[in-house]
C-alpha positions in Angstrom: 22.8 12.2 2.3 25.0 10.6 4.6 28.6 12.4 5.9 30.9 10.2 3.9 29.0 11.3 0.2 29.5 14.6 1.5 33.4 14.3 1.8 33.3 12.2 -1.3 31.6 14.8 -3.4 34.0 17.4 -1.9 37.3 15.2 -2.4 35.9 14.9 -6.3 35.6 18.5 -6.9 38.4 20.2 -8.2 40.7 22.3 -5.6 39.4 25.4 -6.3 35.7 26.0 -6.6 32.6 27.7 -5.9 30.2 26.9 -3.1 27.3 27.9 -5.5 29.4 24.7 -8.1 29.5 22.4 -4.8 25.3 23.3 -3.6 24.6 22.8 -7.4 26.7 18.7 -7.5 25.4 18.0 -3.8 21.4 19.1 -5.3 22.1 16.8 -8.3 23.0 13.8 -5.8 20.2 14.6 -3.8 17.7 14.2 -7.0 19.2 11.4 -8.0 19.0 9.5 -4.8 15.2 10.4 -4.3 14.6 9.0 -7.6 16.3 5.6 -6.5 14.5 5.9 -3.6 11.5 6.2 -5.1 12.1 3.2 -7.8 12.5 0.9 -5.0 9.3 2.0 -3.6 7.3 1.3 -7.0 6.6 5.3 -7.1 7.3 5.9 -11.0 5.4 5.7 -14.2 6.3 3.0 -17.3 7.5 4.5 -20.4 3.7 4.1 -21.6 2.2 6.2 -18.4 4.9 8.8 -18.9 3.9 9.3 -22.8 -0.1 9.4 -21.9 0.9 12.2 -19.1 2.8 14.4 -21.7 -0.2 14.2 -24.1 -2.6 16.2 -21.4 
């Protein structure tokens, strides 16, 4: 996460809040942008591989 999501996500939350509300948006964030991350590298399974992993 770079310094200026930081300040964003902070400037977005309301003006009173909790750090455990802030840790919890900043950990969101950080899962979605190692899923990007990983989509661009190829690392994920098709809708097909996902189904045949929740079978086992």
């Amino acid at each position: 996460m770079r310094k200026v999501q930081l300040i964003e996500t902070i400037k977005d939350m309301p003006e009173e809040f909790s750090v455990e509300d802030l840790i919890e948006r900043l950990m969101v964030l950080q899962k979605i942008e190692e899923a990007q991350q990983q989509v661009q590298s190829g690392q994920f399974y098709t809708d097909e591989e996902a189904e045949k992993k929740l079978e086992k």
